[in-house]
C-alpha positions in Angstrom: 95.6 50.9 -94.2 97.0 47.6 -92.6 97.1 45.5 -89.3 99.5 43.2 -88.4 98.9 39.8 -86.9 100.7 37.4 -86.0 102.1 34.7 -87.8 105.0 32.0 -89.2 106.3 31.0 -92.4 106.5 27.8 -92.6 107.7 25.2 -94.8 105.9 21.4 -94.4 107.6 19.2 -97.4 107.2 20.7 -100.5 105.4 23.2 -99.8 105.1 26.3 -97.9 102.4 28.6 -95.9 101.5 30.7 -93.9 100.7 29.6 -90.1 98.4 31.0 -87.6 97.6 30.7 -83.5 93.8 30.2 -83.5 93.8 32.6 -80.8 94.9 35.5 -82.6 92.4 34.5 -85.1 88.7 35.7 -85.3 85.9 33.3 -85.6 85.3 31.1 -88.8 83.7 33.2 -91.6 84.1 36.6 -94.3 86.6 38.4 -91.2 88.8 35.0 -91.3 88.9 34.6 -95.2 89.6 38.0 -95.8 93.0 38.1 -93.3 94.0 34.9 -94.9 93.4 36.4 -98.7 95.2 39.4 -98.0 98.1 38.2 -96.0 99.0 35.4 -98.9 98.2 38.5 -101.3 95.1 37.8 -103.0 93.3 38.6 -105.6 95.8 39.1 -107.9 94.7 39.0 -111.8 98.5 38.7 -112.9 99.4 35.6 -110.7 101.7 36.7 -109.0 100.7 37.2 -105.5 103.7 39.9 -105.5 101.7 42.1 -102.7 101.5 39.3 -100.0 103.4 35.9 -98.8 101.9 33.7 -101.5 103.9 32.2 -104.4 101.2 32.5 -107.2 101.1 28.5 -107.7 99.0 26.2 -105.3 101.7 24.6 -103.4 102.7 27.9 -102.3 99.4 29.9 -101.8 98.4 28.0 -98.4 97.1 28.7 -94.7 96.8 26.7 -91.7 95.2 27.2 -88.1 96.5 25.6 -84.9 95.2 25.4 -81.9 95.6 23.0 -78.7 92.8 20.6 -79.0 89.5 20.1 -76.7 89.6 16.8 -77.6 89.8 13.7 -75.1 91.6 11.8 -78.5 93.9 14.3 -79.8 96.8 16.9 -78.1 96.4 19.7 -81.5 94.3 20.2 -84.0 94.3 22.4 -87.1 92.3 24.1 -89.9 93.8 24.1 -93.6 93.0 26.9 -96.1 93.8 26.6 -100.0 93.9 30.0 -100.8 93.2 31.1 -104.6 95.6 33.3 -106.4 93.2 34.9 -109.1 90.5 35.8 -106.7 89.4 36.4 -103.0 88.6 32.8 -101.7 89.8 29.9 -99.5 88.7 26.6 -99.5 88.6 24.2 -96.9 87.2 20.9 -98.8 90.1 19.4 -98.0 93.5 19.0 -96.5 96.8 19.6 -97.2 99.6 16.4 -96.5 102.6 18.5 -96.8 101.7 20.7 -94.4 100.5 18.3 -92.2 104.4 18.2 -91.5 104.5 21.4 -90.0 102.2 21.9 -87.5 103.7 20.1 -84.9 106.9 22.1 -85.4 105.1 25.1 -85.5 102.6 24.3 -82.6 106.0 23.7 -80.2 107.1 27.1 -81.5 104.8 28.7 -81.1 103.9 27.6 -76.9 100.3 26.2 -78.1 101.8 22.8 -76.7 105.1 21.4 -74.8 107.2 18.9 -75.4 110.0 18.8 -72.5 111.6 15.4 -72.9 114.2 15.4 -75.9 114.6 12.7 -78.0 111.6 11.0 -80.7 108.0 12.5 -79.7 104.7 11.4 -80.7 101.7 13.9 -80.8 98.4 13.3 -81.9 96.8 16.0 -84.1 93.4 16.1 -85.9 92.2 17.9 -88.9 89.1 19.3 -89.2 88.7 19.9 -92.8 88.6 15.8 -93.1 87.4 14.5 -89.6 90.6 12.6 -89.6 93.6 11.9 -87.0 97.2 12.1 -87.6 99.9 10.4 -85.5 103.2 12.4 -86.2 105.7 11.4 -84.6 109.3 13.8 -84.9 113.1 14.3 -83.2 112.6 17.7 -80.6 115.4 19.0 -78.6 115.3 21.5 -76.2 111.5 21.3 -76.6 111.8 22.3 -80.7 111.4 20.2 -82.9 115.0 19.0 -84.9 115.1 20.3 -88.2 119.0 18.8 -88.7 119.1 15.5 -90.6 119.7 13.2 -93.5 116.2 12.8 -94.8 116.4 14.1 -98.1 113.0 14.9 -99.8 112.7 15.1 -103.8 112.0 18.6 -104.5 113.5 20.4 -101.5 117.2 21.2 -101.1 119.6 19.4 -99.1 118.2 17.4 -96.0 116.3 17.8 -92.9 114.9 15.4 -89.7 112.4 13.0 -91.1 108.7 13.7 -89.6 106.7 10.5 -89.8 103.0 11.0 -90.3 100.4 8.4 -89.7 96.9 8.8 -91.0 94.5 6.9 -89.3 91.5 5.5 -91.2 91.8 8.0 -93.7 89.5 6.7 -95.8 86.1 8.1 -96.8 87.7 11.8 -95.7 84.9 13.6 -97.6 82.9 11.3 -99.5 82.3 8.6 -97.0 83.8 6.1 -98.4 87.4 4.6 -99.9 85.4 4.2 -103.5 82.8 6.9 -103.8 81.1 5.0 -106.4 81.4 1.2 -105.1 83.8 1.1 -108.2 87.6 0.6 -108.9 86.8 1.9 -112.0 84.3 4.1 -113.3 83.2 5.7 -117.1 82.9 9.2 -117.1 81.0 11.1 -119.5 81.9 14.3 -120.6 79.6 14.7 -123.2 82.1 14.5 -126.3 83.8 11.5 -125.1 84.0 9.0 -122.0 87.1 8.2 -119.8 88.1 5.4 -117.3 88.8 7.0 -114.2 89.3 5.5 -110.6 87.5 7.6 -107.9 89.3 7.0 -104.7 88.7 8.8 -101.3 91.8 8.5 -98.8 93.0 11.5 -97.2 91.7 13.4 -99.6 89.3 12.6 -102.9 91.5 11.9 -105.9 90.7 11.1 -109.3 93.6 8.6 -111.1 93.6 8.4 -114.9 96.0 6.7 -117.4 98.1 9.0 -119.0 97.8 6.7 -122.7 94.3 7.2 -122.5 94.8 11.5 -122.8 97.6 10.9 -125.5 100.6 11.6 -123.1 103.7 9.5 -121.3 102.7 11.0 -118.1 106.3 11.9 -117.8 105.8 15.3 -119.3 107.3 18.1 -117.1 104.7 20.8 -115.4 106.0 23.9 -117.6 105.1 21.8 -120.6 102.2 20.7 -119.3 100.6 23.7 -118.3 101.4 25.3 -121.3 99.0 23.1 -122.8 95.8 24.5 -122.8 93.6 22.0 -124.3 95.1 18.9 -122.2 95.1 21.0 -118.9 91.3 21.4 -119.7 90.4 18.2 -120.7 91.6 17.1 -117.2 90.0 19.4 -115.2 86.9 18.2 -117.0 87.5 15.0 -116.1 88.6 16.0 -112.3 85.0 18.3 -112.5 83.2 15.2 -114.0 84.5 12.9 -111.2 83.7 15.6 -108.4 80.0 14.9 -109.4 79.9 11.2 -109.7 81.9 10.9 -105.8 78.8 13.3 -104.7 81.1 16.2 -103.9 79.0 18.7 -105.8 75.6 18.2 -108.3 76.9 20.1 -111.0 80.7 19.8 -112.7 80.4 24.3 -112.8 80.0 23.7 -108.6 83.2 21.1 -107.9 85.4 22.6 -105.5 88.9 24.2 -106.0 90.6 22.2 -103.9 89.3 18.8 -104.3 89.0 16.4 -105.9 93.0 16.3 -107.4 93.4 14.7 -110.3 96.7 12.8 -111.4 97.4 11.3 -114.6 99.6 8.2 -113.6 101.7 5.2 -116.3 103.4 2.5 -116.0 107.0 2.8 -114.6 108.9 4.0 -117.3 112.2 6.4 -117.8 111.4 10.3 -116.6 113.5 13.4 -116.6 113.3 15.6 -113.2 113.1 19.2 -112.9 116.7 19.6 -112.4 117.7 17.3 -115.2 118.4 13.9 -113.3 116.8 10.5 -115.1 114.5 8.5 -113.4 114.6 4.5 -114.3 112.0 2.3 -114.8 113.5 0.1 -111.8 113.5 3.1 -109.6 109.8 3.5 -109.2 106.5 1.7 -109.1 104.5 4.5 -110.7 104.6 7.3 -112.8 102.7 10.3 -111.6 101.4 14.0 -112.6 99.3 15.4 -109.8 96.7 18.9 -110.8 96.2 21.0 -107.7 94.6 24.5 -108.2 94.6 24.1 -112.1 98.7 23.7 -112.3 100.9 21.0 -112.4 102.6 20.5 -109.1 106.0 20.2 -109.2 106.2 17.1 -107.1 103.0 15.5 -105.1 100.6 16.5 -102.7 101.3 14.6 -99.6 97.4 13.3 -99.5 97.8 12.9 -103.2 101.0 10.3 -102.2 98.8 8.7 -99.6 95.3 7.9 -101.5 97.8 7.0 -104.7 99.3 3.9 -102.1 95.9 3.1 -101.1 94.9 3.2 -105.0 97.7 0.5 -105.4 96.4 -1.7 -102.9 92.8 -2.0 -104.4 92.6 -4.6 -107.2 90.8 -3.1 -110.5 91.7 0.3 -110.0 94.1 2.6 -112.3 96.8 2.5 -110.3 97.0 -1.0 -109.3 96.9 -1.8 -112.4 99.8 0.5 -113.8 102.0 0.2 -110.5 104.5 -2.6 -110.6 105.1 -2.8 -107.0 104.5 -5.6 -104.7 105.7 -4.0 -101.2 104.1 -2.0 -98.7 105.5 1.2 -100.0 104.0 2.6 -103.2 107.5 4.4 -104.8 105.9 7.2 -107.0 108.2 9.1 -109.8 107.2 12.6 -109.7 108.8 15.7 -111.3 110.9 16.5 -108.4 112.0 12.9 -107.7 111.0 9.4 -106.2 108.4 9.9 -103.2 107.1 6.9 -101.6 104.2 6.4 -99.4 102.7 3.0 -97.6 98.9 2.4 -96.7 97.3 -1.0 -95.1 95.0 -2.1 -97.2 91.6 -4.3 -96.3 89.2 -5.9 -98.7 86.6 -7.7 -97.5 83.6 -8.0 -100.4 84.7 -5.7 -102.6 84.8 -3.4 -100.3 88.5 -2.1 -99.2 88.9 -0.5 -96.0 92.2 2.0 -95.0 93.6 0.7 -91.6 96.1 3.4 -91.8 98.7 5.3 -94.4 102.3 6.8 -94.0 104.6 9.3 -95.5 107.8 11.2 -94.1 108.5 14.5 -94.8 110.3 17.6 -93.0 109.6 21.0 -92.3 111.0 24.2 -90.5 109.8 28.1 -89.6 111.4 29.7 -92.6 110.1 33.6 -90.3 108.3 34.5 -87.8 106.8 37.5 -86.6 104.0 39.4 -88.0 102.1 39.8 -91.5 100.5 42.6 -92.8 96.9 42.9 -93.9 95.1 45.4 -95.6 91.8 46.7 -94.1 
């Protein structure tokens, strides 16, 4: 037997979820998780997600909560939820960059807030999974927010209105601190073998290894990738390895789904996207492969984009030493094209501070209405 409840299918940059009023929502805990399982169509042993609105692959197996916010310093605030494909959980260790995008758009849509003046808006939101504070600012007409434009975002078709996000002191959004450890670079041990790994914590906790030091280019292509059974476990060892040593868990069989990420990043170099298309080595500053929910994403987490920048702008760590860029804006090849991402970088004793870090993406309600969910 189902119930319906309602809902939005959104899309927030490259990837999409399913969006929620908090007041149609019951209180944090098993009632919660269970609506958000079933309506993305979870467990399902054959990946799939076929009996609900997921997509069987991270990027597309999400949920978000959005309410007005109680908050003197903030006009929204919402609740992410990665939601697993093979089995009946959600995790909310950390937050979701891409999606980010959309909950302004879907909060105007939705009457949790107004917006009456047309022309570019600026609206405050906070996330709870990270304690953190956004500053989006978007085009709304009408009091909706534009989704006609010529921002053209690798990995999604065609174009849309850019949607500027600005995290605020993102650093330290689980673990504290920018470098967990007090290192740009730390040894892990995984009992057969050791790795350089940098351990960085902005937006959300990342673990950056070279690509040379697994054997690969690091412009290997997701299908190929995660049809590699031996290399995909040898990173989530490492990404299980580095969980423990930020203090995110005590044990590597206790790191959480969701975070840390791990990316395998090289020098710029020549890459082939998804659809074909080359990437120069003069066209980016970095070459990245991002792991999110054991697969290959097909482009970048948005927080992945963000901590990568603020990677860059620490001496010693992987990524500043791989990336050839000089700028303000960190230009990452990914599979689905060139992202780039800024962050304002402070380092005062060793010790780097985030001031603040950027990214534009776009979004828009893909349907809204009501989703099923099985009691």
């Amino acid at each position: 037997m189902s119930t319906w409840i309602s809902a939005t299918f959104m899309r927030g940059g490259t990837s999409k979820g399913v969006f929620f009023d908090e007041r149609d929502l019951p209180g944090p805990g098993p009632e919660r998780d269970h609506i958000f399982t079933s309506a993305l169509g979870s467990p399902d042993p054959f990946g799939r997600q076929l009996d609900g609105m997921g997509g069987g692959i991270s990027s597309l197996s999400k949920v978000v909560s959005v309410s007005a916010s109680s908050r003197a310093d903030a006009d929204l605030e919402y609740t992410f939820g990665q939601v697993a494909v093979d089995e009946a959980a959600v995790d909310y260790s950390g937050n979701c960059g891409n999606l980010s995008s959309a909950v302004v758009p879907f909060a105007l849509l939705a009457g949790i807030i107004k917006i009456d003046a047309d022309g570019l808006a600026r609206v405050v939101v906070y996330n709870t999974n990270t304690d953190k504070h956004i500053v989006v600012r978007l085009q709304v007409t009408d009091g909706l927010a534009d989704t006609t434009g010529d921002f053209v975002l690798p990995g999604v078709a065609g174009s849309g209105s850019p949607i500027e996000l600005q995290y605020l002191s993102p650093g330290g959004s689980k673990t504290g601190a920018v470098l967990p450890t007090g290192k740009p670079i730390d040894v892990l041990d995984l009992g057969d073998r050791t790795i350089e790994a940098s351990l960085v914590d902005a937006a959300n906790p990342m673990v950056f290894v070279d690509a040379a030091d697994l054997g690969l280019t690091g412009t290997e292509l997701p299908k190929d990738l995660d049809a590699d059974p031996a290399v995909m476990g040898l990173l989530d060892r490492i990404r299980r390895a580095g969980a423990v040593a930020m203090g995110l868990c005590s044990t590597v069989e206790d790191a959480p789904l969701a975070v840390p990420k791990i990316a395998m990043v090289a020098a710029p170099t020549t890459s082939v996207l998804l659809d074909g298309a080359p990437v120069l080595p003069e066209d980016c500053d970095i070459v990245s492969r991002t792991v999110s929910m054991g697969l290959v994403h097909r482009a970048i987490p948005g927080t992945a984009a963000l901590c990568a920048a603020t990677a860059a702008n620490i001496p010693g760590t992987v990524v500043e030493r791989l990336s050839s860029g000089t700028g303000a804006q960190l230009r990452i090849a990914t599979p689905s094209g060139v992202v780039a991402s800024g962050a304002e970088v402070t380092v005062e004793a060793g010790v780097p501070t985030v001031v603040g870090a950027s990214l534009f993406r776009t979004a828009r309600a893909l349907m809204r209405g009501q989703v099923a969910v099985e009691l």
